[in-house]
Every structure is written in structure tokens, then in C-alpha cells.
CHARMM internal coordinates of N, CA and C (Angstrom, degrees):
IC EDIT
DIST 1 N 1 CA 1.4558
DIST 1 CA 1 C 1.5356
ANGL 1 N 1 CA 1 C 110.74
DIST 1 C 2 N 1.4079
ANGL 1 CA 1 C 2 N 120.19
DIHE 1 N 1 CA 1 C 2 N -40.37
DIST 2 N 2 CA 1.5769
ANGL 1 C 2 N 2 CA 122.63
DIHE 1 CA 1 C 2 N 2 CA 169.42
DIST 2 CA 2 C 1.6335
ANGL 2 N 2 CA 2 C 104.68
DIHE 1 C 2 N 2 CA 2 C -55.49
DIST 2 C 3 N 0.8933
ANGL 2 CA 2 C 3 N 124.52
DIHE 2 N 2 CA 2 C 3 N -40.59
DIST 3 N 3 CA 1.3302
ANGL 2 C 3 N 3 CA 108.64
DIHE 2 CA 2 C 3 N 3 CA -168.47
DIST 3 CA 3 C 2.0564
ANGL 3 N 3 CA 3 C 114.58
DIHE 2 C 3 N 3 CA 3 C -78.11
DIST 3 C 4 N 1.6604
ANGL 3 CA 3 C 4 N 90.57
DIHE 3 N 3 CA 3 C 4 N -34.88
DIST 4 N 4 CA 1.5465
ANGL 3 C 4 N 4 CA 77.17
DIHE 3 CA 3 C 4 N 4 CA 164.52
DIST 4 CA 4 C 1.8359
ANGL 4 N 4 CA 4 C 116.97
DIHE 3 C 4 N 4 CA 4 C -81.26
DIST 4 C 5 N 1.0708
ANGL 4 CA 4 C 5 N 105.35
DIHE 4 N 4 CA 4 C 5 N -5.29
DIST 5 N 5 CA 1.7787
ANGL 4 C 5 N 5 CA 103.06
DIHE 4 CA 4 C 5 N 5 CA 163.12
DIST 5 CA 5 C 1.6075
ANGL 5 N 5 CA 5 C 97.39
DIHE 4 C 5 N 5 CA 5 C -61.53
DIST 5 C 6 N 1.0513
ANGL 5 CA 5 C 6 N 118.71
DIHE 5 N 5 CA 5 C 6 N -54.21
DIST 6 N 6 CA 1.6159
ANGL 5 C 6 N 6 CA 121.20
DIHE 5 CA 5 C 6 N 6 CA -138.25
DIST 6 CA 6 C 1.7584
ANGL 6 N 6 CA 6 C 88.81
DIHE 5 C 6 N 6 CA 6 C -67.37
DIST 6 C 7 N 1.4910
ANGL 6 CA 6 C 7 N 113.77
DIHE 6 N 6 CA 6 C 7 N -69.96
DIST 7 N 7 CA 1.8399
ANGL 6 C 7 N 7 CA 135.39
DIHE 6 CA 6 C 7 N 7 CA 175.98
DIST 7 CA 7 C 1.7566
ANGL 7 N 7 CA 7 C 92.86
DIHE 6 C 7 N 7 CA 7 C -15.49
DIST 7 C 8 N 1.3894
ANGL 7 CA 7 C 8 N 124.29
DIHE 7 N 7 CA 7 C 8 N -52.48
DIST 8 N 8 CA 1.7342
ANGL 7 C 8 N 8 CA 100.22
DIHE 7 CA 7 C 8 N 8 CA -174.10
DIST 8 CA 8 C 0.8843
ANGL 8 N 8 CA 8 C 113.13
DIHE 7 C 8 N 8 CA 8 C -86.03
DIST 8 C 9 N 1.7550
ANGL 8 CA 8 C 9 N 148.13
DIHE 8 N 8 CA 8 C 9 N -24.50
DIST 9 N 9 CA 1.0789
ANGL 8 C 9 N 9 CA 160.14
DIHE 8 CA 8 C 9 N 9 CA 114.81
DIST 9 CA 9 C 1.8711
ANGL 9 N 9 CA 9 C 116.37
DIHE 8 C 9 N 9 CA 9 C 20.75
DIST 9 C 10 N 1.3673
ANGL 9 CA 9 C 10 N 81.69
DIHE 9 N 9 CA 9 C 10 N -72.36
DIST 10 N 10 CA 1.8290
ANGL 9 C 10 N 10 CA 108.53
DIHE 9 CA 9 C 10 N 10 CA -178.91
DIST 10 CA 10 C 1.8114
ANGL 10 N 10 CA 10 C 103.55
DIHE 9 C 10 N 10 CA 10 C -50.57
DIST 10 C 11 N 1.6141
ANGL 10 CA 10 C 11 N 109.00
DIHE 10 N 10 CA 10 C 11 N -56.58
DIST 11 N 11 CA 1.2045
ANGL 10 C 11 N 11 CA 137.07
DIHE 10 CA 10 C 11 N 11 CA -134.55
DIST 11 CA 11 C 1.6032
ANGL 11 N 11 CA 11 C 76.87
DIHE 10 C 11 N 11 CA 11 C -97.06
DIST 11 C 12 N 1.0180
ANGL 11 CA 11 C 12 N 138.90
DIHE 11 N 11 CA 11 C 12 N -52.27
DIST 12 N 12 CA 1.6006
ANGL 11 C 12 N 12 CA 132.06
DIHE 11 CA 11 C 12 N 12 CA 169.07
DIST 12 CA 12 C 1.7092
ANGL 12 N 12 CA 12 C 120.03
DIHE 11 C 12 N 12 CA 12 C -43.41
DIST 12 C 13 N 1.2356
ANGL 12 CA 12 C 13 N 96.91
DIHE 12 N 12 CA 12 C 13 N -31.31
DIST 13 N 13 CA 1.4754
ANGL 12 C 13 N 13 CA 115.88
DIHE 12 CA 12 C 13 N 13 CA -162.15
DIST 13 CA 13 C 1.9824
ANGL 13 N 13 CA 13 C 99.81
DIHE 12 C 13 N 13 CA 13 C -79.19
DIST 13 C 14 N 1.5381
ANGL 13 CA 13 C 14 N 95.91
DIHE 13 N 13 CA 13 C 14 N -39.26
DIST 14 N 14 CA 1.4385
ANGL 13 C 14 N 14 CA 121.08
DIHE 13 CA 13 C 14 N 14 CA -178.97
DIST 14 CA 14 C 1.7831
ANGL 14 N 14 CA 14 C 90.21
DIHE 13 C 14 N 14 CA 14 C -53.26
DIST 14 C 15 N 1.3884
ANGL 14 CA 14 C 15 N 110.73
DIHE 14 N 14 CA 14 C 15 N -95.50
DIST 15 N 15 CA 1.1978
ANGL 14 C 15 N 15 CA 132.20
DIHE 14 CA 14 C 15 N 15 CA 171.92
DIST 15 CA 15 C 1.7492
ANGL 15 N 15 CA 15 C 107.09
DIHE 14 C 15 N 15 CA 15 C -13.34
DIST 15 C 16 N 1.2073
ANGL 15 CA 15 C 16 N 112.33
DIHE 15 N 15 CA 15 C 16 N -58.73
DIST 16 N 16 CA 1.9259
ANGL 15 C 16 N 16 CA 91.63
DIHE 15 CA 15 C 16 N 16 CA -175.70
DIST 16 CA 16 C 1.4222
ANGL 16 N 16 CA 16 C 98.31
DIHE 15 C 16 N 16 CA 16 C -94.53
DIST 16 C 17 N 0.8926
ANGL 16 CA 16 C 17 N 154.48
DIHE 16 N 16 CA 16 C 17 N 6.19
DIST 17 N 17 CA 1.6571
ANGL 16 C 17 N 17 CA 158.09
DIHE 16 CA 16 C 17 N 17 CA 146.85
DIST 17 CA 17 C 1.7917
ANGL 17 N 17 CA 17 C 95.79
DIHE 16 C 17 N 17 CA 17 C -59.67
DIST 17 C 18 N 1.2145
ANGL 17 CA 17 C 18 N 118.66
DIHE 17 N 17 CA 17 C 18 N -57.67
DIST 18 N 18 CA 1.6999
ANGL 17 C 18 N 18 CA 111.45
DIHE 17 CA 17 C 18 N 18 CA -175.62
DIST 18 CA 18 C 1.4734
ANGL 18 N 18 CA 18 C 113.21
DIHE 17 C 18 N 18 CA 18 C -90.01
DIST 18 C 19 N 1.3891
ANGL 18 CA 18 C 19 N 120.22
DIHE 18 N 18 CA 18 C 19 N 7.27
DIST 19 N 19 CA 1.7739
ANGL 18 C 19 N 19 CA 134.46
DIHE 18 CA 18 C 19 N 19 CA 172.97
DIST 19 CA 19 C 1.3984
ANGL 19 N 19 CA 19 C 81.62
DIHE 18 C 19 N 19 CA 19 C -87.84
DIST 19 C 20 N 1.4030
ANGL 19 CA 19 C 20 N 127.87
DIHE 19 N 19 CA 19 C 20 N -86.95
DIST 20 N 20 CA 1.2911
ANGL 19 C 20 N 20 CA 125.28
DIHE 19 CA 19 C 20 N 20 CA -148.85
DIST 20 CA 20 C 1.9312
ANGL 20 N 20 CA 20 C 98.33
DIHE 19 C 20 N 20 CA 20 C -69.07
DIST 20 C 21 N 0.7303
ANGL 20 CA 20 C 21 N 134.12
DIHE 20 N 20 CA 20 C 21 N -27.91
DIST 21 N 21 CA 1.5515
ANGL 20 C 21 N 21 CA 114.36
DIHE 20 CA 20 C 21 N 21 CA 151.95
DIST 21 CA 21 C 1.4391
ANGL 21 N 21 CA 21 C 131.04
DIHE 20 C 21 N 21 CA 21 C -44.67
DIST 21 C 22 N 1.5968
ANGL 21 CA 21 C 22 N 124.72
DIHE 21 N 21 CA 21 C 22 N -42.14
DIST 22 N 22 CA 0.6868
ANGL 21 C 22 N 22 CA 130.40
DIHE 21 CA 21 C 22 N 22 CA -179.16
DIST 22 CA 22 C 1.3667
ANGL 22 N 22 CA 22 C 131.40
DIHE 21 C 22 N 22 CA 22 C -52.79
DIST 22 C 23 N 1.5493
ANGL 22 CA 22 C 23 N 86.25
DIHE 22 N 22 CA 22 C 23 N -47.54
DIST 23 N 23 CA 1.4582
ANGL 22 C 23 N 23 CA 121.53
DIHE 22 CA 22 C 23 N 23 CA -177.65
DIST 23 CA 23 C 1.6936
ANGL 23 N 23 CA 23 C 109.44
DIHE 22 C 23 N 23 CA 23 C -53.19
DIST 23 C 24 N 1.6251
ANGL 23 CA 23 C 24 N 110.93
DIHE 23 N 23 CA 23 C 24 N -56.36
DIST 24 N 24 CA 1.0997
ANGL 23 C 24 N 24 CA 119.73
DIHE 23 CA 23 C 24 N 24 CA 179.41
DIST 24 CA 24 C 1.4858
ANGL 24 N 24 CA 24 C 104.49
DIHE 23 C 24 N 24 CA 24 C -62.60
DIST 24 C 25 N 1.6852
ANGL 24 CA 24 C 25 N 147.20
DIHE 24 N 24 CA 24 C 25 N -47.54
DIST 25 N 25 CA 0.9376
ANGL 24 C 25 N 25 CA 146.43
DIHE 24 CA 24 C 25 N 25 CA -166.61
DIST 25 CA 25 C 1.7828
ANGL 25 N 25 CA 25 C 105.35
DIHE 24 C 25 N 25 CA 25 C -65.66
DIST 25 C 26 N 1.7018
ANGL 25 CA 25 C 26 N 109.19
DIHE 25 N 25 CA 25 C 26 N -32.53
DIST 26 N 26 CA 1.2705
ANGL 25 C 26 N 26 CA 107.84
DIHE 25 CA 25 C 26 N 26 CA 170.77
DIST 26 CA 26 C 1.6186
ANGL 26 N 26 CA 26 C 125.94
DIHE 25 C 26 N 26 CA 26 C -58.26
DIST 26 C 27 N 1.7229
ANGL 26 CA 26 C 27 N 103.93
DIHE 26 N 26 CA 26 C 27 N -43.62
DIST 27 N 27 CA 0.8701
ANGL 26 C 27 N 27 CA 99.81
DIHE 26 CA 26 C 27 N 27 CA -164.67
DIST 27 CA 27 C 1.7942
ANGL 27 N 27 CA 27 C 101.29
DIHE 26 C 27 N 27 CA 27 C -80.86
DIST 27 C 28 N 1.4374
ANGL 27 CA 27 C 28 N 144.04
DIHE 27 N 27 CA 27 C 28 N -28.75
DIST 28 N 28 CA 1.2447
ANGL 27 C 28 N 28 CA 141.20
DIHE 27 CA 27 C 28 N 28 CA 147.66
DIST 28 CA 28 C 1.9495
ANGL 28 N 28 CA 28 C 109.14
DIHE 27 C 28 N 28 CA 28 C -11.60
DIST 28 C 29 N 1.3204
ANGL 28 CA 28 C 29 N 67.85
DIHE 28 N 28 CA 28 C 29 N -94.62
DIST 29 N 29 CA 1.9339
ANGL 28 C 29 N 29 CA 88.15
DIHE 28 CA 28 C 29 N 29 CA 176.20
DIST 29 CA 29 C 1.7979
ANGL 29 N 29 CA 29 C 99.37
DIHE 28 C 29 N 29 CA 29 C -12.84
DIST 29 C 30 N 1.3403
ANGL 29 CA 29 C 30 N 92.80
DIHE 29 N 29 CA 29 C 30 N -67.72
DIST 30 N 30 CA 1.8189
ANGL 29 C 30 N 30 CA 94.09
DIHE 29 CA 29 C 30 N 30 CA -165.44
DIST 30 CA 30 C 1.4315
ANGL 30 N 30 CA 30 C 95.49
DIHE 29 C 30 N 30 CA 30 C -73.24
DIST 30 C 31 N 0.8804
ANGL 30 CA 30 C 31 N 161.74
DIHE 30 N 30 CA 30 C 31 N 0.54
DIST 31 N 31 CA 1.4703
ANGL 30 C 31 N 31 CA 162.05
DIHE 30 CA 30 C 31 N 31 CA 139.58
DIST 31 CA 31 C 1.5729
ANGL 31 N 31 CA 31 C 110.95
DIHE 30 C 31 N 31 CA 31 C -56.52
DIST 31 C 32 N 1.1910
ANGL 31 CA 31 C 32 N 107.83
DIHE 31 N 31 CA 31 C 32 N -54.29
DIST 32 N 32 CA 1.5885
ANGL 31 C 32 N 32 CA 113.06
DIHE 31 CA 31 C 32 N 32 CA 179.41
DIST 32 CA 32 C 1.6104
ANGL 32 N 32 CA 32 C 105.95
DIHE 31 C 32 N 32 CA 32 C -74.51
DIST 32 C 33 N 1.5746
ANGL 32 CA 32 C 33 N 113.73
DIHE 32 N 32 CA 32 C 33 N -34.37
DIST 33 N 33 CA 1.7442
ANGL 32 C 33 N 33 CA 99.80
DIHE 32 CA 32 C 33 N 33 CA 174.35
DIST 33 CA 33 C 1.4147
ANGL 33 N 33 CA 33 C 110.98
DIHE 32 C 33 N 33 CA 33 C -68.54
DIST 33 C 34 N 1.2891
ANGL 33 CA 33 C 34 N 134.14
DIHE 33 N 33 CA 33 C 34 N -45.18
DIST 34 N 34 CA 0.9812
ANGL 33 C 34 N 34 CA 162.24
DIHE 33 CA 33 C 34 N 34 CA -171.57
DIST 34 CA 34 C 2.2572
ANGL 34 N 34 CA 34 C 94.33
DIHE 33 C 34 N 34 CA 34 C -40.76
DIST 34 C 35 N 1.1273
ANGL 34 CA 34 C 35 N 100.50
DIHE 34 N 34 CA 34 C 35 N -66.79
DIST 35 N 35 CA 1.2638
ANGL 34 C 35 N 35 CA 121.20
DIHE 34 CA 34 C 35 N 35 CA 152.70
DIST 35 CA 35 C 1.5214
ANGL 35 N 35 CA 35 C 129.34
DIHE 34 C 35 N 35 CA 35 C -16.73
DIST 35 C 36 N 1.3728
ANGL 35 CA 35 C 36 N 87.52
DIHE 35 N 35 CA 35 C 36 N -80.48
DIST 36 N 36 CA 1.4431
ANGL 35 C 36 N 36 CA 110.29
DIHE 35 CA 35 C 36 N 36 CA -174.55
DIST 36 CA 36 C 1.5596
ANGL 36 N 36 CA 36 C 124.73
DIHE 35 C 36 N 36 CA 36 C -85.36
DIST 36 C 37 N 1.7208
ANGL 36 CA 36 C 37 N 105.48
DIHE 36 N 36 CA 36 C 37 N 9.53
DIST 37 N 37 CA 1.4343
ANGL 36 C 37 N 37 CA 102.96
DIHE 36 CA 36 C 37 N 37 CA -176.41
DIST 37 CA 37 C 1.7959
ANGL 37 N 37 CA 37 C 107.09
DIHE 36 C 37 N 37 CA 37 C -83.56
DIST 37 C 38 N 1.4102
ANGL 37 CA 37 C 38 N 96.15
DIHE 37 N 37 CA 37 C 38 N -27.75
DIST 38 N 38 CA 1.8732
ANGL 37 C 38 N 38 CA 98.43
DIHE 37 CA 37 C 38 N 38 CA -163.96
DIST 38 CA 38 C 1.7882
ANGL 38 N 38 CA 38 C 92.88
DIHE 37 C 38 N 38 CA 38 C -79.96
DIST 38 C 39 N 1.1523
ANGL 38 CA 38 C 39 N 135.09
DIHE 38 N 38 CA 38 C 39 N -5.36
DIST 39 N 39 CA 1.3978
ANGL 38 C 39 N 39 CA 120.81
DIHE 38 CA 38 C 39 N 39 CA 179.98
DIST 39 CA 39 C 1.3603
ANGL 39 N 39 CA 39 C 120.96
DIHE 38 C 39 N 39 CA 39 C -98.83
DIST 39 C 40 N 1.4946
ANGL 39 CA 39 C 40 N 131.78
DIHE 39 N 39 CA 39 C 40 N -16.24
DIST 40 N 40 CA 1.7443
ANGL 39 C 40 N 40 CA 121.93
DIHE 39 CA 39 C 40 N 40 CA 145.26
DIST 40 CA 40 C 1.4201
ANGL 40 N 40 CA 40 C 98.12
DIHE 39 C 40 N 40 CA 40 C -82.16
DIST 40 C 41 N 1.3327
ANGL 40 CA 40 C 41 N 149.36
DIHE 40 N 40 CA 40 C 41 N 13.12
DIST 41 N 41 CA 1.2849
ANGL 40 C 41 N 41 CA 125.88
DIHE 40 CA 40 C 41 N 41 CA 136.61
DIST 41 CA 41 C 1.4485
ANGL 41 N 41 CA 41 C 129.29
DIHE 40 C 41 N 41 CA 41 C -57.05
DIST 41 C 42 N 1.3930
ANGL 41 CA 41 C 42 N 97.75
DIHE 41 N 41 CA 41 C 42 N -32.33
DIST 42 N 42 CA 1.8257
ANGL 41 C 42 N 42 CA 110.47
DIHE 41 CA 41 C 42 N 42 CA -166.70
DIST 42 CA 42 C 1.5128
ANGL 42 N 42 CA 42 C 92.07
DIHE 41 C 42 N 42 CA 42 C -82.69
DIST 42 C 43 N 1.4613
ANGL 42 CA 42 C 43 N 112.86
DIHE 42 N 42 CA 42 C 43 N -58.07
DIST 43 N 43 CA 1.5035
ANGL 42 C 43 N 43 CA 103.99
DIHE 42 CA 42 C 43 N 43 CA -173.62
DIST 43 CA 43 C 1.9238
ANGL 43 N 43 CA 43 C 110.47
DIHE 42 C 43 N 43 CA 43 C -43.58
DIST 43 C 44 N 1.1166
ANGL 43 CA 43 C 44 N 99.19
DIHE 43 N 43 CA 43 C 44 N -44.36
DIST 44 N 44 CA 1.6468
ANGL 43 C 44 N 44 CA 100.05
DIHE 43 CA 43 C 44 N 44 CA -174.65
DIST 44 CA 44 C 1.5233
ANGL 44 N 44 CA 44 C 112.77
DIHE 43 C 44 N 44 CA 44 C -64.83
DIST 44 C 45 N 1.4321
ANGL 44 CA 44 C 45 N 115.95
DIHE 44 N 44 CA 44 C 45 N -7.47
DIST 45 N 45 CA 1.3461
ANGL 44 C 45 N 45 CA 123.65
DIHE 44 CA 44 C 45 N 45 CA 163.26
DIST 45 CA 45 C 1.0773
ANGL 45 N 45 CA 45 C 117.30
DIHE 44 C 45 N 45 CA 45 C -78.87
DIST 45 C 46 N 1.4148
ANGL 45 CA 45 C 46 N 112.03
DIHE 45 N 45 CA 45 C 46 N -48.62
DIST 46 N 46 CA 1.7874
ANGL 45 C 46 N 46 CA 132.42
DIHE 45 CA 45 C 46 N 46 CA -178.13
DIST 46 CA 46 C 1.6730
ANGL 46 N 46 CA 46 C 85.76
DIHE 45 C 46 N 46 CA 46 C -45.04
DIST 46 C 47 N 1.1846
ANGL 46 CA 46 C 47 N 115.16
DIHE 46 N 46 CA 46 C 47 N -91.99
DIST 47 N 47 CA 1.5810
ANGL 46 C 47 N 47 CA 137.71
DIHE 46 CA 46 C 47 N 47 CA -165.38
DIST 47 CA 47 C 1.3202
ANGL 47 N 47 CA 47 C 87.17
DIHE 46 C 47 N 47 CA 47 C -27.94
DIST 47 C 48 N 0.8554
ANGL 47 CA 47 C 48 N 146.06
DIHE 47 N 47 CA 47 C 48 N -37.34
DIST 48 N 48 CA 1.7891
ANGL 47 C 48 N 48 CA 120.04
DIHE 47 CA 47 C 48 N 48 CA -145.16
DIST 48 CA 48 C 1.3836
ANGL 48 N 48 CA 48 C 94.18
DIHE 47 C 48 N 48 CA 48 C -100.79
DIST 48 C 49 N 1.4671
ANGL 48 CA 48 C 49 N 147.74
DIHE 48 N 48 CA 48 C 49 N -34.72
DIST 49 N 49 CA 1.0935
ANGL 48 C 49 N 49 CA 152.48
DIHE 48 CA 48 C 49 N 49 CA 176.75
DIST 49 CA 49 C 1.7360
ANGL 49 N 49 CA 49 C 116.79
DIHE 48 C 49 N 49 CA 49 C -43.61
DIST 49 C 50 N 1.5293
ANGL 49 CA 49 C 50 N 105.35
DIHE 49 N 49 CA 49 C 50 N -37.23
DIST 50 N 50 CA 1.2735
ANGL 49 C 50 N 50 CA 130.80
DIHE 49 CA 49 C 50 N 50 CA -173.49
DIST 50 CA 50 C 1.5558
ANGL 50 N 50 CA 50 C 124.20
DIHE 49 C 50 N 50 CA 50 C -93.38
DIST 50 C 51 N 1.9477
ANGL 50 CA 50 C 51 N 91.85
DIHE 50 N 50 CA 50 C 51 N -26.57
DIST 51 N 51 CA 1.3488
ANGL 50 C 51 N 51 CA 96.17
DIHE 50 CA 50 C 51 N 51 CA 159.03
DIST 51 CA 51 C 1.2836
ANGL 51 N 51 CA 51 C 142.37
DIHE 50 C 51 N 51 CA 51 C -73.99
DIST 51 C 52 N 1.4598
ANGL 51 CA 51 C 52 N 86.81
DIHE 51 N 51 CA 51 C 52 N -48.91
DIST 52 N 52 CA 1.8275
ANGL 51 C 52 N 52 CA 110.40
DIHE 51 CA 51 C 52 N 52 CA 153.32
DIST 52 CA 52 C 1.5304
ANGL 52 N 52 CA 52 C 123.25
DIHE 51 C 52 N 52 CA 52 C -35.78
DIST 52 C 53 N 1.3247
ANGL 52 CA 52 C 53 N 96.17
DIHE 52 N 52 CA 52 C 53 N -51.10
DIST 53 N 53 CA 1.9353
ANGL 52 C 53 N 53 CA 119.52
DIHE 52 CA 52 C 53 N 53 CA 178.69
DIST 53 CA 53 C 1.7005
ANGL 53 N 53 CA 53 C 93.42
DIHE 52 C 53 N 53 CA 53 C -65.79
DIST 53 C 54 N 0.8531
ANGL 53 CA 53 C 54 N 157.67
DIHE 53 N 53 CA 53 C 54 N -102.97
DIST 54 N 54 CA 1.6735
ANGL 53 C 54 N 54 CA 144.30
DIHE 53 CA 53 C 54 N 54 CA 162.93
DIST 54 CA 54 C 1.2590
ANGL 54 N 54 CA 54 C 123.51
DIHE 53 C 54 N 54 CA 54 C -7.03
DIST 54 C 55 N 1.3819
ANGL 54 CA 54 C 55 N 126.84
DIHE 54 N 54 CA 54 C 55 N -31.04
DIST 55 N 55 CA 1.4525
ANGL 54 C 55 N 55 CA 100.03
DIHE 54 CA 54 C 55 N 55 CA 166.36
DIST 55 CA 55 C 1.6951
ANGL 55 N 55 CA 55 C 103.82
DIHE 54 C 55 N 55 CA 55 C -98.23
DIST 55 C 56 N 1.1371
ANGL 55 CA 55 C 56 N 136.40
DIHE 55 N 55 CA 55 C 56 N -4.86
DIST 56 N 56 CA 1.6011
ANGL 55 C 56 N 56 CA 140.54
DIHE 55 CA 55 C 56 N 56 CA 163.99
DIST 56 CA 56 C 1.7953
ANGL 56 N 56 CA 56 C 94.98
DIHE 55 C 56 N 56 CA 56 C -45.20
DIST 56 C 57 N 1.7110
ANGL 56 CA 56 C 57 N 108.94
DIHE 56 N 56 CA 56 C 57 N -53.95
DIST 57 N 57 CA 0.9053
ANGL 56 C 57 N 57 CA 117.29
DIHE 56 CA 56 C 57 N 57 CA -142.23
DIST 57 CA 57 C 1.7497
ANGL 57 N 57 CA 57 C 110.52
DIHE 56 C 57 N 57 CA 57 C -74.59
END
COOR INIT
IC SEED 1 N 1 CA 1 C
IC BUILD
């Protein structure tokens, strides 16, 4: 019977060990989007220069 005490115990322990991971991976993520939003902006700048340059052409 101790040992199935212990199994939800463990398995709780699991659970806020992979919450507070999460958390940190969330807050990354939004660090890395955060990041990565202004650079398909630029490309969509890049592109348009070239598009423009093709219909000149």
C-alpha cells in the first residue's frame, strides 16, 4: 500500500517538474517569437524591391 501512496506522490512531482518547464519553454518561445517577428517583415521588404524591379523591367 506504501508504494501505491508513493506512485502519485512521484507522478505529482513529474507534473510540477514539467509545469515549471513549461513555463520556462513558454517564456523562451515568446522570446524567440518576439525575435522572429521583425525578420519576415524584412524579407517582405527584400521581395518587394525585386518585384517592383520586374515589373520596371
Amino acid at each position: 500500500m506504501t508504494s501505491r501512496a508513493k506512485t502519485p506522490n512521484a507522478a505529482d512531482l513529474r507534473e510540477e517538474a514539467l509545469r515549471s518547464q513549461y513555463k520556462a519553454l513558454n517564456r523562451s518561445l515568446a522570446a524567440a517569437l518576439l525575435h522572429a517577428r521583425p525578420t519576415p517583415q524584412r524579407q517582405m521588404t527584400m521581395s518587394t524591391p525585386s518585384a517592383r524591379d520586374t515589373e520596371m523591367e
